[in-house]
PyMOL Python script that loads the backbone (N, CA, C, O; Angstrom):
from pymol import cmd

cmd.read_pdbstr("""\
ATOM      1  N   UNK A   1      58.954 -65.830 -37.794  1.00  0.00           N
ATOM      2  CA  UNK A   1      58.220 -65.226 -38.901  1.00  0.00           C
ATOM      3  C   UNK A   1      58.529 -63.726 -38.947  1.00  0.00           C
ATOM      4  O   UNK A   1      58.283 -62.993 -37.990  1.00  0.00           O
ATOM      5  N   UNK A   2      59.005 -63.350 -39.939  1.00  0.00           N
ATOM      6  CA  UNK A   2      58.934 -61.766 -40.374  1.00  0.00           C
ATOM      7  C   UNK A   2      57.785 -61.097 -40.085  1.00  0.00           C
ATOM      8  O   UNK A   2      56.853 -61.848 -40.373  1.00  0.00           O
ATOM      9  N   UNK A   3      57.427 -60.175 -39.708  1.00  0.00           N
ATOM     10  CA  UNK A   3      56.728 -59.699 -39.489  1.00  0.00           C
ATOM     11  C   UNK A   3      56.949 -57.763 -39.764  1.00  0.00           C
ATOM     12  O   UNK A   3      58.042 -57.247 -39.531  1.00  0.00           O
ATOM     13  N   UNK A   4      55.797 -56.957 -40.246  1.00  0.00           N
ATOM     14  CA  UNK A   4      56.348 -55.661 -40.811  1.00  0.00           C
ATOM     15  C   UNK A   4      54.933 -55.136 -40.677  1.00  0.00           C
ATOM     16  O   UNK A   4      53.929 -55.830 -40.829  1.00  0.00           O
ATOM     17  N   UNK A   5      54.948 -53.613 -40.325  1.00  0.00           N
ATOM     18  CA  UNK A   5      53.724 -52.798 -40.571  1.00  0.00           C
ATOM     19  C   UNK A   5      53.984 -51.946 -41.979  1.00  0.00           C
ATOM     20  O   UNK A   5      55.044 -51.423 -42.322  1.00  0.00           O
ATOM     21  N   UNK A   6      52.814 -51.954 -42.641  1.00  0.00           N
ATOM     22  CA  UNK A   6      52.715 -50.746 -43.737  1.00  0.00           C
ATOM     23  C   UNK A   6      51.878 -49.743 -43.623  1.00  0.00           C
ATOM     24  O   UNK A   6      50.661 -49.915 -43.556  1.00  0.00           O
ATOM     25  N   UNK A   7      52.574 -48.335 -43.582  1.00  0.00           N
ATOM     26  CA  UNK A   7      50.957 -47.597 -43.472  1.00  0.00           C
ATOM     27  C   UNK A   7      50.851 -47.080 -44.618  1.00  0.00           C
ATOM     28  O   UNK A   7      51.714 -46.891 -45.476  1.00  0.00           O
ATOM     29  N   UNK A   8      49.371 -46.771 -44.609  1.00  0.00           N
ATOM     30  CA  UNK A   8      48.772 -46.462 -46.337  1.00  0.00           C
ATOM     31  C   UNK A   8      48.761 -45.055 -46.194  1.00  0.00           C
ATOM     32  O   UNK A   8      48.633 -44.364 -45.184  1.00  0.00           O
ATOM     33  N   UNK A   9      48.954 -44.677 -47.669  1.00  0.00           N
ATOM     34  CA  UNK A   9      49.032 -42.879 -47.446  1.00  0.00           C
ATOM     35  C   UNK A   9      47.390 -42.476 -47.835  1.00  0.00           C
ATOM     36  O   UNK A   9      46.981 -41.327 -47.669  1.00  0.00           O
ATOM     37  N   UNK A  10      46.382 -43.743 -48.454  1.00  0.00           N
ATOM     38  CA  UNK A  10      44.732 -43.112 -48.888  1.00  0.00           C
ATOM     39  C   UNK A  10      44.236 -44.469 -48.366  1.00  0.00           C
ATOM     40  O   UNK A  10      44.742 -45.336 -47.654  1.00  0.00           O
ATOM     41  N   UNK A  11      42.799 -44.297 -49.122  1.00  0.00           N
ATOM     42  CA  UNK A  11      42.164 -45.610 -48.474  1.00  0.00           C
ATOM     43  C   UNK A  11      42.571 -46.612 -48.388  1.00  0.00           C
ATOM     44  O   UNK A  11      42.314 -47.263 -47.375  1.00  0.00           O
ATOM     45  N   UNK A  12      43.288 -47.094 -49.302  1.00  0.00           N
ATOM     46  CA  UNK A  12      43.501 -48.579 -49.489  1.00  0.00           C
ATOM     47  C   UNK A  12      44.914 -48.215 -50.672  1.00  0.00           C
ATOM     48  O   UNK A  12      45.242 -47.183 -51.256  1.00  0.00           O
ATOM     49  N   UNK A  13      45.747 -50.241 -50.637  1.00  0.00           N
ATOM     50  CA  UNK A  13      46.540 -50.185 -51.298  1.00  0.00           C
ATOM     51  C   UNK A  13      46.597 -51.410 -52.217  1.00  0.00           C
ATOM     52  O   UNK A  13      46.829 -52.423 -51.557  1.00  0.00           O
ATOM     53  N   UNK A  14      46.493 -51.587 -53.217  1.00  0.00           N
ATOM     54  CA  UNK A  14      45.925 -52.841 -54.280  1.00  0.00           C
ATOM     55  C   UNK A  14      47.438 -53.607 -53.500  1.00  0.00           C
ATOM     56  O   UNK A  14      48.505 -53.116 -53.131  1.00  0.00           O
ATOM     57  N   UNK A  15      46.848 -55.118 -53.486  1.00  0.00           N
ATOM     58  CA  UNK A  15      47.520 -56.237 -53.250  1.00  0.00           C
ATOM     59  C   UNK A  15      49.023 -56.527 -53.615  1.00  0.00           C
ATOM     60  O   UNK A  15      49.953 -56.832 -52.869  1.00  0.00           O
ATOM     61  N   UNK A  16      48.988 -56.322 -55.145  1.00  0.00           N
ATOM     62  CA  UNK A  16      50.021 -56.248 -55.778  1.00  0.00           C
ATOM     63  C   UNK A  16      50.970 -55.315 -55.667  1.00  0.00           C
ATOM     64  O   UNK A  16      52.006 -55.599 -56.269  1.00  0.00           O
ATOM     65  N   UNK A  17      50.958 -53.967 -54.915  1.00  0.00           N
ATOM     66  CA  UNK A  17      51.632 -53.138 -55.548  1.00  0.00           C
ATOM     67  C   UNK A  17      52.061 -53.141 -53.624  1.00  0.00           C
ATOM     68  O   UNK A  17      53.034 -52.511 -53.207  1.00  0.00           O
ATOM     69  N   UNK A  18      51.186 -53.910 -52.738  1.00  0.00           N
ATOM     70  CA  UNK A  18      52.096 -53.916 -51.398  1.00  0.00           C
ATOM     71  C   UNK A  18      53.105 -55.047 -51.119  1.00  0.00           C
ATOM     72  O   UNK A  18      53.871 -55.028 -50.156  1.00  0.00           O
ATOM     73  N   UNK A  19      53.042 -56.076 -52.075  1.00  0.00           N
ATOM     74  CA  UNK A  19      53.841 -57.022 -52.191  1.00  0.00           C
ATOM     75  C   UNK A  19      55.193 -56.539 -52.637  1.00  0.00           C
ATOM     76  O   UNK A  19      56.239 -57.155 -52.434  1.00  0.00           O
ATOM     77  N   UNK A  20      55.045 -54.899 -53.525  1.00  0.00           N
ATOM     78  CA  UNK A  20      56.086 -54.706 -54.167  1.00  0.00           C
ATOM     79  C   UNK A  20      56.756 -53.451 -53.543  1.00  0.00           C
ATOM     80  O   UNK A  20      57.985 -53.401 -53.489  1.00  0.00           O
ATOM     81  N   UNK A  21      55.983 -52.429 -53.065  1.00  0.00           N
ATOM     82  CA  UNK A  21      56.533 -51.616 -52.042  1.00  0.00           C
ATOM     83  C   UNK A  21      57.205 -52.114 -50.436  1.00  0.00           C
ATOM     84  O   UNK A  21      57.943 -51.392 -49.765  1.00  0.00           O
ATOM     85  N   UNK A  22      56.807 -53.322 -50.093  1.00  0.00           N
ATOM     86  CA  UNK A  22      57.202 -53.918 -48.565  1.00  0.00           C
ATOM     87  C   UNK A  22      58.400 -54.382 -49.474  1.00  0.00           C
ATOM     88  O   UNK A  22      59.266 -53.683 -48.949  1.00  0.00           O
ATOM     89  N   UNK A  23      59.011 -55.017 -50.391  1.00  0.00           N
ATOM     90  CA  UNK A  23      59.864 -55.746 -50.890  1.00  0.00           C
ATOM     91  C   UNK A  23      60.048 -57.347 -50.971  1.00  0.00           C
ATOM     92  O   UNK A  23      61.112 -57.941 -51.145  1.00  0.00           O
ATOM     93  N   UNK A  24      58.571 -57.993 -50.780  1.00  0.00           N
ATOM     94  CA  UNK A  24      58.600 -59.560 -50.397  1.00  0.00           C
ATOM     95  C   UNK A  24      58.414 -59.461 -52.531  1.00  0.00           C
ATOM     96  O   UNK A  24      58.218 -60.530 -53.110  1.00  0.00           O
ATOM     97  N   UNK A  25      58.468 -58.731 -53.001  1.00  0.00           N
ATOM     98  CA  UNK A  25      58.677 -58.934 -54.726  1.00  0.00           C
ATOM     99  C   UNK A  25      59.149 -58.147 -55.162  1.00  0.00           C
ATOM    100  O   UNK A  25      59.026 -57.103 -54.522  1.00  0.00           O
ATOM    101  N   UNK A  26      60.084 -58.035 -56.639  1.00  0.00           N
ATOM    102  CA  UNK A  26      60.898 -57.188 -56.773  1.00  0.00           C
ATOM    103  C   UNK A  26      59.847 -56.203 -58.125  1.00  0.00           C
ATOM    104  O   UNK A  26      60.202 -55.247 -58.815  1.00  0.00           O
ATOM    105  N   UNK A  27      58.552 -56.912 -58.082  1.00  0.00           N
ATOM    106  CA  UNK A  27      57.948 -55.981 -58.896  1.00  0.00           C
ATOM    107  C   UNK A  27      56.376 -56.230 -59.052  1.00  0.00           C
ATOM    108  O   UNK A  27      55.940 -57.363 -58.851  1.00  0.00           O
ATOM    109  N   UNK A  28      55.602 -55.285 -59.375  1.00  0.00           N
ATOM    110  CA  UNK A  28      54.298 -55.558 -59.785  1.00  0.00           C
ATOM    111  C   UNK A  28      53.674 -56.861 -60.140  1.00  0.00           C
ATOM    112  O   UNK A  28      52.699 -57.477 -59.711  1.00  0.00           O
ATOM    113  N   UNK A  29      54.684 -57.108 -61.197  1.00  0.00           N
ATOM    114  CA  UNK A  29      54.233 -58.223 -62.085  1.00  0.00           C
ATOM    115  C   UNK A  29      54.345 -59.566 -61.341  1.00  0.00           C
ATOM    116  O   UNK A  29      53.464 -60.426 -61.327  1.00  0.00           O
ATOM    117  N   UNK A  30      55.508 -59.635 -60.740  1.00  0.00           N
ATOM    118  CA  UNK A  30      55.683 -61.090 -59.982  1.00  0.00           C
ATOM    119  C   UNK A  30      55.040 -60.831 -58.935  1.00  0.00           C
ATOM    120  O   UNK A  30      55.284 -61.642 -58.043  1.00  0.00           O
ATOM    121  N   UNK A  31      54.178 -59.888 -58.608  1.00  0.00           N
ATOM    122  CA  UNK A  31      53.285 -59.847 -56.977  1.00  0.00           C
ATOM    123  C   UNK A  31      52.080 -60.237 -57.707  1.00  0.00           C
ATOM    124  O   UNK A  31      51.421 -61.112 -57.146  1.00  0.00           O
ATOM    125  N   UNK A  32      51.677 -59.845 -58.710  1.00  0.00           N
ATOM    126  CA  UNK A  32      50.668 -60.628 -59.425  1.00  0.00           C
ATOM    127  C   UNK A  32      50.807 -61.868 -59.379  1.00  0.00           C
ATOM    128  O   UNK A  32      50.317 -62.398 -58.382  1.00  0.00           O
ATOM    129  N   UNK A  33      51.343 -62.574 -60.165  1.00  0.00           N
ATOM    130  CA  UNK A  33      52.164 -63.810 -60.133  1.00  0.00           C
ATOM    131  C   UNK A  33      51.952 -64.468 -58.894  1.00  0.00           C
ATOM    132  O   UNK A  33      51.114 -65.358 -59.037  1.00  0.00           O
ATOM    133  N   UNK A  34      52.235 -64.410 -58.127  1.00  0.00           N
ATOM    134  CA  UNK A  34      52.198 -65.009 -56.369  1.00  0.00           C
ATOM    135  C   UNK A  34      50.965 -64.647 -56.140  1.00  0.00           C
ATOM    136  O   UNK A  34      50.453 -65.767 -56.136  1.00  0.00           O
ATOM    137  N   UNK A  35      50.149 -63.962 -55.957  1.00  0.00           N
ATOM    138  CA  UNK A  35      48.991 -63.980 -55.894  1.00  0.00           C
ATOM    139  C   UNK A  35      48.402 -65.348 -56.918  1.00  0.00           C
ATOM    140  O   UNK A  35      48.189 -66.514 -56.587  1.00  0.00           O
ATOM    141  N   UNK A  36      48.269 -64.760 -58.086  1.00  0.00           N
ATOM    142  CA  UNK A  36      47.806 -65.653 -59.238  1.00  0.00           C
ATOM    143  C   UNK A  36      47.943 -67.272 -59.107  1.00  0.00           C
ATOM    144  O   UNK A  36      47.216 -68.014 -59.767  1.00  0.00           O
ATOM    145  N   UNK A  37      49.180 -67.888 -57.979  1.00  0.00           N
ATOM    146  CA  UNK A  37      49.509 -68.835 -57.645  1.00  0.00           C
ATOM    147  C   UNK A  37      48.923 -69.556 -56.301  1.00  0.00           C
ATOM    148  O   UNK A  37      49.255 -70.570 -55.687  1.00  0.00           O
ATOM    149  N   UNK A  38      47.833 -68.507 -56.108  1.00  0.00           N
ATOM    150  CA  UNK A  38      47.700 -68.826 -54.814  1.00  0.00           C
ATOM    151  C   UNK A  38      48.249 -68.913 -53.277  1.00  0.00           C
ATOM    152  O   UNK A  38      47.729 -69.417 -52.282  1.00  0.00           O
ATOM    153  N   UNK A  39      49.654 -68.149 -53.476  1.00  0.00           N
ATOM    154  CA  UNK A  39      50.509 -68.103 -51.944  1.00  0.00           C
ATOM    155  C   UNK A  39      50.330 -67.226 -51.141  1.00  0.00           C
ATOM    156  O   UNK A  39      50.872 -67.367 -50.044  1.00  0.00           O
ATOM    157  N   UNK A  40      49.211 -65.563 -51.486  1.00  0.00           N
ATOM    158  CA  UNK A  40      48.886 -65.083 -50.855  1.00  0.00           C
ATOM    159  C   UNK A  40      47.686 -64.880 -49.675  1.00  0.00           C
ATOM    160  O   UNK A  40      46.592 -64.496 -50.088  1.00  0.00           O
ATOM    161  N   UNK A  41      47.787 -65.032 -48.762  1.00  0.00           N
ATOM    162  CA  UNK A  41      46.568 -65.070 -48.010  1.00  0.00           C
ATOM    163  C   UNK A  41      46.521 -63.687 -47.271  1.00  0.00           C
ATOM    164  O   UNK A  41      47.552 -63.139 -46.880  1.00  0.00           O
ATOM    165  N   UNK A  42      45.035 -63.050 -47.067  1.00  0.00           N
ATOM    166  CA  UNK A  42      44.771 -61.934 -46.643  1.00  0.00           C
ATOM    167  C   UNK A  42      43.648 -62.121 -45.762  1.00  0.00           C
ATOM    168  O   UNK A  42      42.504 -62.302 -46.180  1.00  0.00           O
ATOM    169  N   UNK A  43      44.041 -62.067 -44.251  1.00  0.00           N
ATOM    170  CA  UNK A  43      43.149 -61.961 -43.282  1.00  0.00           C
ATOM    171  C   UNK A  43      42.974 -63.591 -42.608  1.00  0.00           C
ATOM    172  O   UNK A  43      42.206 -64.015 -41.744  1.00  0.00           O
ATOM    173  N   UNK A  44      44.151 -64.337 -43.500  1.00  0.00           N
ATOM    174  CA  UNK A  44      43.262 -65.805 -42.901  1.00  0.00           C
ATOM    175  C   UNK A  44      43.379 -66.748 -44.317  1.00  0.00           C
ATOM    176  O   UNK A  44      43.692 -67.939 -44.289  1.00  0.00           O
ATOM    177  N   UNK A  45      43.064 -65.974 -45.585  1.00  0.00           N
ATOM    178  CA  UNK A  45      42.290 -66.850 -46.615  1.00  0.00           C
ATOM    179  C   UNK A  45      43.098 -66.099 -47.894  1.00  0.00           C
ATOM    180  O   UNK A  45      43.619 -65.020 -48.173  1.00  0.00           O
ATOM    181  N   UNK A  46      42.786 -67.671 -48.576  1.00  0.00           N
ATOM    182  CA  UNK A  46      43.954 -67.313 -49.748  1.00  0.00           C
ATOM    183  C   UNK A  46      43.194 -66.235 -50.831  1.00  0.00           C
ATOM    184  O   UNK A  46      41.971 -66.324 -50.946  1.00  0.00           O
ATOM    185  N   UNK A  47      43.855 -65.330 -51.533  1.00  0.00           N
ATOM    186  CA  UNK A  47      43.411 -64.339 -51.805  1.00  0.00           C
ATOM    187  C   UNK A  47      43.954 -64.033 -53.483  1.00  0.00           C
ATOM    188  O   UNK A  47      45.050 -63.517 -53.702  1.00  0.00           O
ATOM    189  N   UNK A  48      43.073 -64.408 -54.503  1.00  0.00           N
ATOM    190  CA  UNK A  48      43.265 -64.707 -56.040  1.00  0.00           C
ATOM    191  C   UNK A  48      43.180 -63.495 -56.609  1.00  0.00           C
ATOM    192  O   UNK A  48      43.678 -63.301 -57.717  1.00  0.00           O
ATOM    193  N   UNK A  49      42.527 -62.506 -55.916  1.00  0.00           N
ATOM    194  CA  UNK A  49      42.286 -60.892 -56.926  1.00  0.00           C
ATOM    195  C   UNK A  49      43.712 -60.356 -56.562  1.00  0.00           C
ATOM    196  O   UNK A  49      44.089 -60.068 -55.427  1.00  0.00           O
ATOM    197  N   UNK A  50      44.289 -60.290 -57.479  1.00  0.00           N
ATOM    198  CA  UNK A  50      45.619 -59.296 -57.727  1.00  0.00           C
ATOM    199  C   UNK A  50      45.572 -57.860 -57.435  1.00  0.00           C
ATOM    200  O   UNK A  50      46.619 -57.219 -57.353  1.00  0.00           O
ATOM    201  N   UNK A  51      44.222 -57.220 -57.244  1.00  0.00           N
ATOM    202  CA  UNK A  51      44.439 -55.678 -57.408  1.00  0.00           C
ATOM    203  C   UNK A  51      43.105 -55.986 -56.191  1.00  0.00           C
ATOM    204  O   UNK A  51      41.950 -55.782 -56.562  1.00  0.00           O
ATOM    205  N   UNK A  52      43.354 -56.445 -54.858  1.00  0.00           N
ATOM    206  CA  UNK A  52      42.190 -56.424 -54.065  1.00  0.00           C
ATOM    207  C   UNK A  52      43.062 -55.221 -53.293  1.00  0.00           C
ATOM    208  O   UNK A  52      44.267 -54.983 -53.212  1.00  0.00           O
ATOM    209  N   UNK A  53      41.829 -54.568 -52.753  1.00  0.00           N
ATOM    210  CA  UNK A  53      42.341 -53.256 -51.784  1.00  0.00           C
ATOM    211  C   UNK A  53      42.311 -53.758 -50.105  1.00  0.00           C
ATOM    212  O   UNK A  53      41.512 -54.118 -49.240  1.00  0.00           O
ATOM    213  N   UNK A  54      43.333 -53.581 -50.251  1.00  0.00           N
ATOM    214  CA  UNK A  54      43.790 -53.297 -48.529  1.00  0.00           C
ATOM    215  C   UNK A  54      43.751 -52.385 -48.107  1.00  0.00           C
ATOM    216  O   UNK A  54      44.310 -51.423 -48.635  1.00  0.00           O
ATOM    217  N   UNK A  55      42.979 -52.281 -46.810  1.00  0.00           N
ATOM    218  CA  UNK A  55      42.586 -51.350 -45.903  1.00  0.00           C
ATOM    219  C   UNK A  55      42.921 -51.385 -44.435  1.00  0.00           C
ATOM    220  O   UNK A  55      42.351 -52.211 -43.722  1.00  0.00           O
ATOM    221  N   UNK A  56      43.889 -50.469 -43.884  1.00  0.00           N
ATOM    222  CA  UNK A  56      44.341 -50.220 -42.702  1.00  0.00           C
ATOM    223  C   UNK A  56      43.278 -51.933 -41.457  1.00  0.00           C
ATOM    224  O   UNK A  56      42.099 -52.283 -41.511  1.00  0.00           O
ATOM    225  N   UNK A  57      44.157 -52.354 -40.786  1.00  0.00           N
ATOM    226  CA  UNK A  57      43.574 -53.116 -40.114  1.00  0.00           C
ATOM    227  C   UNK A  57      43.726 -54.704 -40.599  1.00  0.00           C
ATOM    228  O   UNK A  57      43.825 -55.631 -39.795  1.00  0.00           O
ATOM    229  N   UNK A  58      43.726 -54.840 -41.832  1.00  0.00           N
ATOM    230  CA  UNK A  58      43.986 -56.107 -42.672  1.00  0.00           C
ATOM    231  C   UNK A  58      45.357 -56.897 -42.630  1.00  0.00           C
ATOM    232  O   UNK A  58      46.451 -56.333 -42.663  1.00  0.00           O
ATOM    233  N   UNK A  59      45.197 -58.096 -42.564  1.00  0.00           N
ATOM    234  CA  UNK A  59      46.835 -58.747 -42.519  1.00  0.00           C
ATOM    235  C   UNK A  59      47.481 -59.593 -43.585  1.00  0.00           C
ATOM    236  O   UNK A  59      47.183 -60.780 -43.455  1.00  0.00           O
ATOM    237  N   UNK A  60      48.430 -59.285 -44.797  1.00  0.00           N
ATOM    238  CA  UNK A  60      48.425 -59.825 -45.490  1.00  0.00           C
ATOM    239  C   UNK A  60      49.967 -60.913 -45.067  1.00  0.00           C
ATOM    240  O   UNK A  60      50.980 -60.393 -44.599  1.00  0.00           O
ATOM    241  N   UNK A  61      49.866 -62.412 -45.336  1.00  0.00           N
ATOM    242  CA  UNK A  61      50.808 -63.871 -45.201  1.00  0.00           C
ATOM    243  C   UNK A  61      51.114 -64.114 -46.981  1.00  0.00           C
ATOM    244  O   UNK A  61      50.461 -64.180 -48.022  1.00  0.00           O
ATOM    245  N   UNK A  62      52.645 -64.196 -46.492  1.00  0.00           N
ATOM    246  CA  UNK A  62      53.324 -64.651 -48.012  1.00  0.00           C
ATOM    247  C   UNK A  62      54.041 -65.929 -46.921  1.00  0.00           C
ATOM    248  O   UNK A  62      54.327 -65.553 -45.784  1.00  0.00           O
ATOM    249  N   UNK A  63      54.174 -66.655 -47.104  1.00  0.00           N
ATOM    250  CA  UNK A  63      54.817 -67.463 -46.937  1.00  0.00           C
ATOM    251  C   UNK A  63      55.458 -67.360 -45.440  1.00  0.00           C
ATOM    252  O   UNK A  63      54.532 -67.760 -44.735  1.00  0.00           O
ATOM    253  N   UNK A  64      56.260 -67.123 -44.805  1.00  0.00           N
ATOM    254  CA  UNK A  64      56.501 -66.614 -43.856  1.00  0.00           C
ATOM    255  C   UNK A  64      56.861 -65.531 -43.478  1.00  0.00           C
ATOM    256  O   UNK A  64      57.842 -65.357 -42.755  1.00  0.00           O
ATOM    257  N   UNK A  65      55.986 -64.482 -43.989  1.00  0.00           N
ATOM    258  CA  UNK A  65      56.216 -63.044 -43.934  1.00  0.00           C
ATOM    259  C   UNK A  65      54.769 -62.826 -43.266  1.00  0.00           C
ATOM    260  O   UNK A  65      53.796 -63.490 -43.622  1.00  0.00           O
ATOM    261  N   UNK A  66      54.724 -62.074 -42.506  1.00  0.00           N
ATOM    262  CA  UNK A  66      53.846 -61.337 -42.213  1.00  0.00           C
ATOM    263  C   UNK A  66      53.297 -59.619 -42.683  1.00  0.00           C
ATOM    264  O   UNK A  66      53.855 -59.008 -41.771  1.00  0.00           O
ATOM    265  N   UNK A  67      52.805 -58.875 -43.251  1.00  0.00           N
ATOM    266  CA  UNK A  67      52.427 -57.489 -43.296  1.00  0.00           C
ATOM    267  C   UNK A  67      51.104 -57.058 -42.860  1.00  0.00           C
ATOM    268  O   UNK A  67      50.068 -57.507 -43.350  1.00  0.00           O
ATOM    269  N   UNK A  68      51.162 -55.891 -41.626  1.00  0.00           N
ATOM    270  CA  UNK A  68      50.323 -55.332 -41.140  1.00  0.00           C
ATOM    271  C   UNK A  68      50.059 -54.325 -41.655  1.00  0.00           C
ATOM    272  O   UNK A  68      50.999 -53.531 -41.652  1.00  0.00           O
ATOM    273  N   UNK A  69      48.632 -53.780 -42.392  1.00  0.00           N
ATOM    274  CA  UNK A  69      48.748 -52.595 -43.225  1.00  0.00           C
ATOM    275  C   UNK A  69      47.762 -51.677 -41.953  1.00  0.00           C
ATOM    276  O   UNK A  69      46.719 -52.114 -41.464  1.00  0.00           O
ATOM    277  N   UNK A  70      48.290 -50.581 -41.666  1.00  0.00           N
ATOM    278  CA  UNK A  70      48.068 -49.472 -40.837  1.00  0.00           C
ATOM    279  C   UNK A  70      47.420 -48.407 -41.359  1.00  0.00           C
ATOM    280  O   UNK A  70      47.414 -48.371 -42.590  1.00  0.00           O
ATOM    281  N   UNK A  71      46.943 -47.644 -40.862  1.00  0.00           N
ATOM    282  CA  UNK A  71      46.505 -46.207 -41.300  1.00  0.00           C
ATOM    283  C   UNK A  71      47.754 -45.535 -41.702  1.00  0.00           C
ATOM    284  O   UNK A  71      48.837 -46.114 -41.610  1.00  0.00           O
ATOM    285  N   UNK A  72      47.597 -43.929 -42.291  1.00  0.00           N
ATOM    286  CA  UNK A  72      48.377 -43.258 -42.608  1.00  0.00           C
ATOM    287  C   UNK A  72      48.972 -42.815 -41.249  1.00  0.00           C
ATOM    288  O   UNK A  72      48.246 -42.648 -40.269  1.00  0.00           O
ATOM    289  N   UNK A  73      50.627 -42.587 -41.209  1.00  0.00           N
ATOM    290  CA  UNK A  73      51.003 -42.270 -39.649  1.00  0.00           C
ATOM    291  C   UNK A  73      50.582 -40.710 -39.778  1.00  0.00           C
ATOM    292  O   UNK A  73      50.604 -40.063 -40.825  1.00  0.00           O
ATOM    293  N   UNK A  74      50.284 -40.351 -38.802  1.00  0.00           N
ATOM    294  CA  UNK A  74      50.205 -38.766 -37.974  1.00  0.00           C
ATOM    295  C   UNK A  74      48.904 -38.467 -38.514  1.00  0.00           C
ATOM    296  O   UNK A  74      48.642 -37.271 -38.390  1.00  0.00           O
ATOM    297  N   UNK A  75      48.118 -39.053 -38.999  1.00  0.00           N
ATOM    298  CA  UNK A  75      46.948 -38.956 -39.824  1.00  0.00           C
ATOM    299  C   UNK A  75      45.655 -39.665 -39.353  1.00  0.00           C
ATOM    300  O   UNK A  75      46.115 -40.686 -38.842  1.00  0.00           O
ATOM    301  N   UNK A  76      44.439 -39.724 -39.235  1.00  0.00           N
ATOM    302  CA  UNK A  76      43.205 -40.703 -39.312  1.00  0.00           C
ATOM    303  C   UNK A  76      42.935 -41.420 -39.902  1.00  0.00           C
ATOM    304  O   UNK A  76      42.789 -41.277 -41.116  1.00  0.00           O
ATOM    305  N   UNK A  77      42.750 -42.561 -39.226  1.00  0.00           N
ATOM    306  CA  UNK A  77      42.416 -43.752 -40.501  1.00  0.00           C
ATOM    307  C   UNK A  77      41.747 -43.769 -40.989  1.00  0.00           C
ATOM    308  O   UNK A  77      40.657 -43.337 -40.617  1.00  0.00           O
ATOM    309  N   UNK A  78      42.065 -44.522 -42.684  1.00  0.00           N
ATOM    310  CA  UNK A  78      41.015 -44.130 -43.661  1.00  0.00           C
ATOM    311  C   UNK A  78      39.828 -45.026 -43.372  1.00  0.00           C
ATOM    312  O   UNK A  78      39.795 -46.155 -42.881  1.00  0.00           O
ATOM    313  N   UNK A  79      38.704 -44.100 -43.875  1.00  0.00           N
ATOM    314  CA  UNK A  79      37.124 -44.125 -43.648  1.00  0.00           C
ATOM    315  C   UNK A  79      37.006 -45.278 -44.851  1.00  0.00           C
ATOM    316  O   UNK A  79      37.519 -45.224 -45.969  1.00  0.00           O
ATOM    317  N   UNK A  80      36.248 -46.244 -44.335  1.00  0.00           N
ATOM    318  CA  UNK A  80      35.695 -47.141 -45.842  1.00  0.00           C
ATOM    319  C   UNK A  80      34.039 -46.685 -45.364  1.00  0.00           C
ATOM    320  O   UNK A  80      33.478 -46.444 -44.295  1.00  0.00           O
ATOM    321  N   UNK A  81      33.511 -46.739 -47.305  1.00  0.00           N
ATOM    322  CA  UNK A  81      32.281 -46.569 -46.720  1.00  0.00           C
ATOM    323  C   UNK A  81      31.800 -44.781 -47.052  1.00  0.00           C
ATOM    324  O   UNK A  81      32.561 -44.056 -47.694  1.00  0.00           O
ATOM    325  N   UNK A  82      30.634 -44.338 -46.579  1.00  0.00           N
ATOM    326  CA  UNK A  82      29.687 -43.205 -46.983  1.00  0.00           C
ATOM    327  C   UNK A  82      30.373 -42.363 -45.706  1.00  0.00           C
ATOM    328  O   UNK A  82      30.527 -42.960 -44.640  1.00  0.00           O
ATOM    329  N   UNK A  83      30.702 -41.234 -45.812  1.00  0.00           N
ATOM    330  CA  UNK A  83      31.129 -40.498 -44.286  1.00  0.00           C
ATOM    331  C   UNK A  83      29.734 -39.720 -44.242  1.00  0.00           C
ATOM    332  O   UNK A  83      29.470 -38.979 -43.295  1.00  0.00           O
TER     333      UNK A  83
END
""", "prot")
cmd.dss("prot")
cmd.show_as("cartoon", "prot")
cmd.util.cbc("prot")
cmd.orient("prot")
């Protein structure tokens, strides 16, 4: 299984648009699409919101890909939540 870390440069990174920056899609629209189809799972469980936010710590499964989304490098991880 492929396997890859992403780190986020702010809190979070909508679903779709890490499908399309890691390169498991060649664009927005078809990361929608795969989502929309049901092949994405996040954390475990298949995952239908196209624009759900990922937050450092979360693991998103395409098929046999793995992506680990990380904090920002050289940076603190982002705070979810009231600071």
């Amino acid at each position: 299984m492929p396997r890859m870390k992403f780190a986020i440069n702010g809190e979070y990174i909508e679903l779709h648009n890490l499908l399309k920056v890691t390169g498991v899609v060649d664009s927005g629209g078809a990361g929608k699409a795969l989502v929309a189809e049901g092949d994405v799972k996040v954390d475990g469980k298949t995952e239908l919101r196209k624009t759900a936010k990922l937050r450092p710590g979360q693991v998103v499964r395409v098929g046999d890909v793995e992506i680990r989304v990380m904090p920002p490098e050289g940076g603190e991880p982002a705070r979810v939540g009231k600071v």
